[in-house]
Each structure stands twice: as structure tokens, then as C-alpha cells.
C-alpha positions as CSV (number, residue, x, y, z in Angstrom):
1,X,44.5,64.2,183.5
2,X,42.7,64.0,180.6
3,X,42.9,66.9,177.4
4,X,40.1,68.7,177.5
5,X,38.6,70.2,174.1
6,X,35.8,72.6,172.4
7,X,35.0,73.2,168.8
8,X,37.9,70.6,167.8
9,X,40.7,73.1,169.8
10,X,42.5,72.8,173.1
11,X,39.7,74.3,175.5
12,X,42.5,75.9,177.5
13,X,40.1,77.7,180.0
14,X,38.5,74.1,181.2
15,X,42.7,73.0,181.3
16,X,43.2,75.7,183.4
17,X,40.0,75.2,186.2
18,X,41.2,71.3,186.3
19,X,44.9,71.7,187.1
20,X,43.5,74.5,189.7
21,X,41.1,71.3,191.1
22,X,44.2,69.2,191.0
23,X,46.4,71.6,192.7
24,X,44.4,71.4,195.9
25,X,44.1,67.7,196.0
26,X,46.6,65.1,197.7
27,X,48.6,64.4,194.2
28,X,52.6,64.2,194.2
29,X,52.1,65.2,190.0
30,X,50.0,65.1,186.8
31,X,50.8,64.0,183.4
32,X,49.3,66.5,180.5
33,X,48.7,65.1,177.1
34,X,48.5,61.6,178.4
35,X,46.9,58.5,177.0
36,X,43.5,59.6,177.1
37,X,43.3,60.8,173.4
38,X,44.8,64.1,173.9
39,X,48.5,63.9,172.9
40,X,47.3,61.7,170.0
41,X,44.8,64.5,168.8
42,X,47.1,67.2,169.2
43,X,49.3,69.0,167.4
44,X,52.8,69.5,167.7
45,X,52.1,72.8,169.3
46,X,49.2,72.2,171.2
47,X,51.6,70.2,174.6
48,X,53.0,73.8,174.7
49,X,49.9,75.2,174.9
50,X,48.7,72.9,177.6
51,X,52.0,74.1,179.6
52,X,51.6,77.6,179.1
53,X,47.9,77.5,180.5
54,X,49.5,75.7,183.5
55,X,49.3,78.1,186.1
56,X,52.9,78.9,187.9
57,X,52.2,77.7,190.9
58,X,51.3,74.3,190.0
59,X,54.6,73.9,188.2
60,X,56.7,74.4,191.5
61,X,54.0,72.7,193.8
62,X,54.2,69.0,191.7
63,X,56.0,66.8,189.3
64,X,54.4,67.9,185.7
65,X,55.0,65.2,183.4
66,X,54.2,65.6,179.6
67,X,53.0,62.5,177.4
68,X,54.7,61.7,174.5
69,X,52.9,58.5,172.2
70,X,53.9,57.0,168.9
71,X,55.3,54.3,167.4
72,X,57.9,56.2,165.4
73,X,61.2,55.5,167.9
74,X,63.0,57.5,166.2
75,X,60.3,60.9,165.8
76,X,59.9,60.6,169.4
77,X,64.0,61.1,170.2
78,X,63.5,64.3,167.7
79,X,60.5,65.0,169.6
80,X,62.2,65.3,172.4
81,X,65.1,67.1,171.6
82,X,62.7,70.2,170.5
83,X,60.9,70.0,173.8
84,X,63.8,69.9,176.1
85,X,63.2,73.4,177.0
86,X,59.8,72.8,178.0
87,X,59.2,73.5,182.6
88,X,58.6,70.2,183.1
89,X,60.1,67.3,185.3
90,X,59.3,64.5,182.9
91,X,58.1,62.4,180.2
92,X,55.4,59.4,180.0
93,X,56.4,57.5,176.8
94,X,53.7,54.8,175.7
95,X,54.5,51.6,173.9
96,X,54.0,51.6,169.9
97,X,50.1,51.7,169.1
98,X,49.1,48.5,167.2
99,X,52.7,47.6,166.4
100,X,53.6,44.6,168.0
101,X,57.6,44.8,168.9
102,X,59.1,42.0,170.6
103,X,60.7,42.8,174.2
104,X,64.0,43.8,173.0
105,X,61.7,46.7,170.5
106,X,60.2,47.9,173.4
107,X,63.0,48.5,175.2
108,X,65.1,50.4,172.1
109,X,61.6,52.1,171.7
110,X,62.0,54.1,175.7
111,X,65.8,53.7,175.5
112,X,66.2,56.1,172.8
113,X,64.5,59.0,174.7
114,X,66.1,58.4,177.9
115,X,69.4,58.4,176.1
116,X,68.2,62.4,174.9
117,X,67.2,63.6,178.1
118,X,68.2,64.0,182.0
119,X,65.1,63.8,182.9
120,X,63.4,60.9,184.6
121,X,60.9,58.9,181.7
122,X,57.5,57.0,183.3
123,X,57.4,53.7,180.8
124,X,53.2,53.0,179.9
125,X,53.1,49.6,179.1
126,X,49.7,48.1,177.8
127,X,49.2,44.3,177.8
128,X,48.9,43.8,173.9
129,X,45.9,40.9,175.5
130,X,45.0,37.8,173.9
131,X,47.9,38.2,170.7
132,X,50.7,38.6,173.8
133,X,49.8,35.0,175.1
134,X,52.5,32.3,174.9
135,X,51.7,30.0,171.9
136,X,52.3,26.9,174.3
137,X,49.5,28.2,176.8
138,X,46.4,26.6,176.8
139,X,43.2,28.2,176.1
């Protein structure tokens, strides 16, 4: 779902009217602060905020799944040991922005959360394109 904002600040009011459009459509969950640009624009306490505007229902309804980017491995195990408290039944964890880790990175990258948490982690993996290519491919 994307983060919606007005006057640079979490417009929590539109939040609100789109989980509510969400809530009645066929949907098993919904991640909040995903990779559309909001969990990279806000703050550390702005996720909470997108969770408290959450209404209750939704919460017990679907799987509610919070997005955590960065490249910073180990911030993002920290990052999730503050939010562990937080009603929700997951984490999306992105692949490092514009830092090209091998395979075995990635993988220490979403292994380090899981090790902090119980709860289940959706890996977002992003072709890095043309760079990601096999040097012995042909063009």
C-alpha cells in the first residue's frame, strides 16, 4: 500500500480511508511502509504512526506486515529489536539500495533479522538489471 503524505507529514486521515478500502477487498494482508517511498521517507517514528492509525479491526481481519529498507544489516537487526512490540504479523525486508552484495551478502543481509524475530520475514528482491548479468553472457 503505498504511504500516503500532505504538507511533507504522514497524512494519517487518507492512511486510514485506504486500509478501510482495503479491508473490504479480497486481500489475505497489506504491507505498510513498503517500497513505494514511504519507509524510506519516514522517520523512525512515523511506522508507529502508520500502525496506530490502523484501525482494530483490520489488524485481526489480515496479515499486517511492516517494511523495513536499508542497506545498514546491522541498523536493521537493532531496528528490529525496538519494534518487536509492534501488532503486527511481519516484516518485508528489501535488499541493500545501490549496494551491490554478492549472494552470500544478501543472504547475511535477511538472515540477521530473522535471527531477531519469530516472526515470519517476506524477502524483496530487485533484479540489480544489466550490472547483475554474467560477464560470460553475450550482449
Amino acid at each position: 500500500m503505498i504511504t500516503p503524505f500532505l504538507d511533507n507529514a504522514l497524512d494519517e486521515a487518507s492512511l486510514v480511508r485506504l486500509i478501510r478500502h482495503y479491508a473490504n477487498q479480497p486481500m489475505d494482508g497489506l504491507v505498510l511502509a513498503g517500497t513505494t517511498g514511504g519507509s524510506l521517507t519516514l522517520d523512525d517514528s512515523k511506522p508507529s504512526d502508520c500502525l496506530s492509525s490502523a484501525p482494530g479491526r483490520w489488524l485481526t481481519r489480515c496479515s499486517l506486515y511492516l517494511g523495513l529498507p536499508g542497506s545498514d544489516t546491522a541498523e536493521l537487526a537493532k531496528q528490529l529489536e525496538r519494534i518487536a512490540g509492534w501488532p503486527i504479523n511481519g516484516y518485508l525486508v528489501t535488499c541493500p539500495y545501490y549496494t551491490r552484495r554478492p549472494q552470500d551478502g544478501l543472504f547475511q543481509h535477511v538472515s540477521a533479522p530473522a535471527e531477531r524475530t519469530e516472526r515470519p520475514i517476506i524477502i524483496y528482491n530487485f533484479p540489480y538489471g544489466p550490472a547483475s548479468i554474467s560477464p560470460t553472457t553475450p550482449f
